[in-house]
N, C-alpha and C positions, 0 to 999 in steps of 0.2 A: 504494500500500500504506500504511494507518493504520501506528498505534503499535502496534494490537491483531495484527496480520498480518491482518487482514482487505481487502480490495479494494472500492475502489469506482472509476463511472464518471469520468473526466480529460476533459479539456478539446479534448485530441486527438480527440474521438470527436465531441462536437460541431464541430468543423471538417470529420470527416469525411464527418458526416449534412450539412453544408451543404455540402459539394461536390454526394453524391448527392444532393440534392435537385438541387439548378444543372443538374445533367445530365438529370435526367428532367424538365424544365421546355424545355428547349433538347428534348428528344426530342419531348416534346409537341407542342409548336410545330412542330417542323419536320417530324413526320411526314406531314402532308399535302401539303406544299411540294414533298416528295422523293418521294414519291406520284405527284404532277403530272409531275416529272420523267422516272421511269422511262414514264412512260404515253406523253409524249410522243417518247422518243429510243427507246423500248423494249430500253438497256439497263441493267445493274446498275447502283444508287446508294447510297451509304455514309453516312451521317451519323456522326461522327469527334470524339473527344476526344481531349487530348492528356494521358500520365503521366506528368506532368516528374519525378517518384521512377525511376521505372524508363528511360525516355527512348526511349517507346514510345506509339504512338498505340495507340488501343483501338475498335474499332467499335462503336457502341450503337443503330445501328438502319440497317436493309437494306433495300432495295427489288431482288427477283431481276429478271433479265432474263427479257423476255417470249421469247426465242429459244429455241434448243435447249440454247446453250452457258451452263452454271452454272458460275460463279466459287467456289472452295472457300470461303472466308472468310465469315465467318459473324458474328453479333452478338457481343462478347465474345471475337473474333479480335485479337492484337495483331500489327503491326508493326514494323518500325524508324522511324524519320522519315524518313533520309536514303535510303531505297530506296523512298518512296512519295510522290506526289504532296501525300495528304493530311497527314503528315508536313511537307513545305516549307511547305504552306500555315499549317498549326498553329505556324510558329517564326517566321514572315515579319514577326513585330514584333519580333524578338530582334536584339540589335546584333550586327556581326561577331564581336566578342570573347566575345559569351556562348555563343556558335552553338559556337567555337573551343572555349570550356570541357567544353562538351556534349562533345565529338569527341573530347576528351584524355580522359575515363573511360569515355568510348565507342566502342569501336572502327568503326569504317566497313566493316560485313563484305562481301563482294563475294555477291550473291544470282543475279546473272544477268552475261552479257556487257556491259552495257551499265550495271552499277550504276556511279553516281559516288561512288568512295573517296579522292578525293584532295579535302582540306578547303577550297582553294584554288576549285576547279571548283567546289564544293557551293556555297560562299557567291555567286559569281556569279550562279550557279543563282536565290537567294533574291534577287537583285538585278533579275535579271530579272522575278522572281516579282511585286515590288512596285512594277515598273514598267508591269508590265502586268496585274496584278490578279489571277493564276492559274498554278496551278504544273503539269507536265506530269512525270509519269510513263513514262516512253517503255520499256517493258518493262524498268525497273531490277529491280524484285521480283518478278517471275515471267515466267518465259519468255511470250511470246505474248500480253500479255496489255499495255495501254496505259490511261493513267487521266489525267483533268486533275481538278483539286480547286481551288475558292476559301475563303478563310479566312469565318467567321460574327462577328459582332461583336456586343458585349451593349451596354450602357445608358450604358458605362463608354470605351466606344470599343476593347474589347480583345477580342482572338479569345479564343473562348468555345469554338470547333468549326469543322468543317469540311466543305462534302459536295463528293464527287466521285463522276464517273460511271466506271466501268470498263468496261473491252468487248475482244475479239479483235483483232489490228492489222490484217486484214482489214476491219475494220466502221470500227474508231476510229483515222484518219488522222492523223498531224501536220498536213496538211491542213485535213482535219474538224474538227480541233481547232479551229484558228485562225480557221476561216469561220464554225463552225457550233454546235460544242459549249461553247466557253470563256465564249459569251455565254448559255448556256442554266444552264450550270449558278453562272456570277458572277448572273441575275439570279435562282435562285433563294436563292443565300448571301444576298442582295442583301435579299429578301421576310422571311425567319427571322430576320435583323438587326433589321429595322426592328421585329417582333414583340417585339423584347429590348428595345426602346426604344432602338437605335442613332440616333444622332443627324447620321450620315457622309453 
C-alpha cells in the first residue's frame, strides 16, 4: 500500500510466479517419464511437490491406473507428509531437528491403522528412506491402498518433487516393492533429475 492508499504488485508475488513456474517446468519434464511409468507397471503415478507453508504435499500431475481400481486423489489433491510415501521422500534432505520442528506445529494425525504418529518411528523411517533411496507407504493414508515414492533432484542437488507409484496391496507387495517397483520408479526420479541438470 502507497502513501496515496492505493496498491500495487510486492515482491512476494514475484517469488511466487517463480515457484509456479519451477513446478510447471518439473511437470513438463516429467510428464513423459511418468507416462513411461504407469505404461509399464500399469498402475497409478503421482508427480508431487512439497508446501512447506502449509506442510502438505500437493499433486501436480497423475498418470491413472490402466486397471479397474481408480485411486481418489487427483491433480491439486493435498496430503500430509508423514502419512505418504511421497511426503518422506519430499523431506528426506531435512535434518532430524527440522523434521522435529515440522511435527511440533504439526500434528501427526492417525489416517489408517498402520499411520506412523510417533516422531521417533517417523525419523527412522527417513533414515531408512536415504539409505536406501525410496520411501514406502504401506497403507499409512488410506486403507488398502500401498505406494513407494523416490525424491526428484534439480541443478542445485535439492529435491525439487517426487513421483510415486500407488496401487491395491493385493497388486503392490512389500515384496514387489523391494524386487521390482522401488527400482522402476528411483530410475524414473532418477531420468526427471538428470532433465533438471542434476548432477548426482
Amino acid at each position: 500500500e502507497d502513501e496515496d492508499g492505493n496498491y500495487s504488485l510486492g515482491f512476494e508475488l514475484i517469488i511466487l510466479g517463480n515457484a509456479a513456474e519451477n513446478n510447471i517446468a518439473i511437470k513438463n519434464i516429467a510428464h513423459k517419464y511418468i507416462s513411461e511409468l504407469g505404461d509399464v507397471t500399469k498402475e497409478t503415478i503421482y508427480l508431487s511437490i512439497l508446501d512447506d507453508v502449509k506442510n502438505e504435499i500437493v499433486y501436480i500431475d497423475k498418470i491413472e491406473s490402466k486397471g479397474n481400481i481408480k485411486l481418489a486423489a487427483g491433480i491439486g489433491s493435498r496430503n500430509p507428509i508423514h502419512t505418504t510415501a511421497s511426503g518422506k521422500a519430499l523431506i528426506s534432505q531435512f535434518t532430524d531437528e527440522k523434521i522435529r520442528t515440522i511435527f511440533k506445529d504439526c500434528k501427526m494425525a492417525r489416517h489408517t491403522k498402520t499411520t506412523i504418529c510417533d516422531i521417533g518411528t517417523f525419523i527412522n523411517e527417513i533414515h531408512d528412506l536415504q539409505a536406501r533411496g525410496y520411501a514406502i507407504d504401506n497403507a499409512e493414508n488410506e486403507p488398502g491402498v500401498r505406494c513407494v515414492a523416490a525424491p526428484i533432484f534439480d541443478y542445485k542437488n535439492k529435491i525439487a518433487g517426487s513421483v510415486s507409484l500407488s496401487g491395491v496391496l493385493s497388486n503392490i507387495t512389500i515384496e514387489s516393492i523391494h524386487d521390482k517397483y522401488a527400482s522402476l520408479v528411483k530410475d524414473t526420479a532418477r531420468k526427471i533429475s538428470i532433465e533438471l541438470g542434476c548432477k548426482r
